[in-house]
N, C-alpha and C positions, 0 to 999 in steps of 0.2 A: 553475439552481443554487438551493438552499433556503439560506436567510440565516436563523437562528435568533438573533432580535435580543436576548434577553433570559433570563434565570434563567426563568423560566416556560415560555417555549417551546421553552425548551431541556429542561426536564421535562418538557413534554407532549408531546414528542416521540418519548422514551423508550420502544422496543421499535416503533419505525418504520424504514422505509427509506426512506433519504435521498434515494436517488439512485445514477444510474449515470456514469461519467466516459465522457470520450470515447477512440476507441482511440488506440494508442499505440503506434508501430512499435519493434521490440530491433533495433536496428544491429547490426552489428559493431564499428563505431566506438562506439557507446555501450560495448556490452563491453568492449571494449580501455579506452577511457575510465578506467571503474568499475577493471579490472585493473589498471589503474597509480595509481592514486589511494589501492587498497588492498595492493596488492603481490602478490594474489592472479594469479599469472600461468598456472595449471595448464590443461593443453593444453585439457582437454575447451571451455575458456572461450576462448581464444586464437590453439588454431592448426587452419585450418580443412580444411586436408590432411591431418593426424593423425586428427582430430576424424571428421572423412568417415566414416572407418574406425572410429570407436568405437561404445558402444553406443548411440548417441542418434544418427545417421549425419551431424551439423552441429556445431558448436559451440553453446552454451548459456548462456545468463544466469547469471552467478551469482543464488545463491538471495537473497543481501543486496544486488545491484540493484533487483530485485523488489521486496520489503522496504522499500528505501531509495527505492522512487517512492513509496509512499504518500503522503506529503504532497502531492506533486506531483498525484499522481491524485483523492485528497480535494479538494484546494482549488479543482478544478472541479464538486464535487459538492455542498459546504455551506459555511458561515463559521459562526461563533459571532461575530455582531457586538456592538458595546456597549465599554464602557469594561472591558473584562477579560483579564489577561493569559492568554494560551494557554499551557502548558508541559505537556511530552512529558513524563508520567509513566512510561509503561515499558510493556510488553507483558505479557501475563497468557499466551499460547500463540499458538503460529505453528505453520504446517505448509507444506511446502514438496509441493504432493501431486504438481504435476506439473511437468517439463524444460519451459522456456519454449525452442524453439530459435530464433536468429539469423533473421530476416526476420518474425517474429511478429510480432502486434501485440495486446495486453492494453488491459484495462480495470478500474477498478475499481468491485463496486460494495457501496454502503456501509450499515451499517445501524445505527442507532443502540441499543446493546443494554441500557443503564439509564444512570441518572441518580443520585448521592448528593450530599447535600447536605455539603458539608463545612465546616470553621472559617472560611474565608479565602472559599467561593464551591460551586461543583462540582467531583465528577469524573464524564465522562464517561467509559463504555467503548464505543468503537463495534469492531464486526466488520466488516472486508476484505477483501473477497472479487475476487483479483486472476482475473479471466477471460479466456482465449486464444480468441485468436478463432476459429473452425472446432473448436473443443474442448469434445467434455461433459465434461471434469475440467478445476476452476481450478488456476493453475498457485503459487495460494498463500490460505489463509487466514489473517489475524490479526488476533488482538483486540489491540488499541491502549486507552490509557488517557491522558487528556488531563484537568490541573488548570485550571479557571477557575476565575483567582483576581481578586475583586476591589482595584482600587485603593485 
């Protein structure tokens, strides 16, 4: 894990790669999980007799599972430590390029793509690059934007 203790090293860091997580199997229970939590119940994600027979021959991760491990998968890959609050400023572009299907296992790996210095501390933007295992196309990229703010 790369621990980036400080405003500096976290600038200097800027247009580096952090690191890669480690893999991470898609249940079906996690699916179902994710599908009841969002009400998103749609077969391709659910049901896995229907699903057989669809285009993707399994059921599939929603695309906001995916998405929604980020944090999970970063926080095996860096920290921004020190006295500063982390908050999820928002997404600048996501792409969902490939069907992650049910028994897979992802990783993410992370790159840190600039640094601005703002009123209150930083924003960072890093890119995420969610990777299936056995697969030359990720099964997501997105850039994340992240305020540290000081106390």
């Amino acid at each position: 894990m790369r621990i980036l203790n400080n405003s500096k090293e976290i600038a200097d860091a800027a247009g580096e790669e952090l690191g890669v997580s480690e893999w991470v199997a898609i249940t079906q229970d996690r699916i179902d999980m994710f599908a009841d939590a969002t009400g998103d119940r749609q077969w391709i994600h659910v049901d896995p007799e229907r699903a057989a027979d669809g285009p993707f021959g399994a059921t599939i991760a929603h695309g906001y599972l995916t998405l929604s491990m980020l944090p999970f998968l970063g926080a095996q890959v860096f920290a921004f430590a020190g006295d500063v609050a982390r908050v999820n400023y928002g997404l600048n572009k996501v792409r969902f390029v490939s069907p992650v299907k049910v028994g897979s296992k992802v990783r993410s790996r992370v790159e840190l793509l600039t640094v601005e210095d703002i009123d209150k501390g930083q924003r960072a933007t890093l890119q995420h690059t969610v990777e299936i295992k056995g697969s030359d196309k990720p099964a997501c990229v997105a850039e994340t934007v992240t305020l540290l703010m000081a106390s």
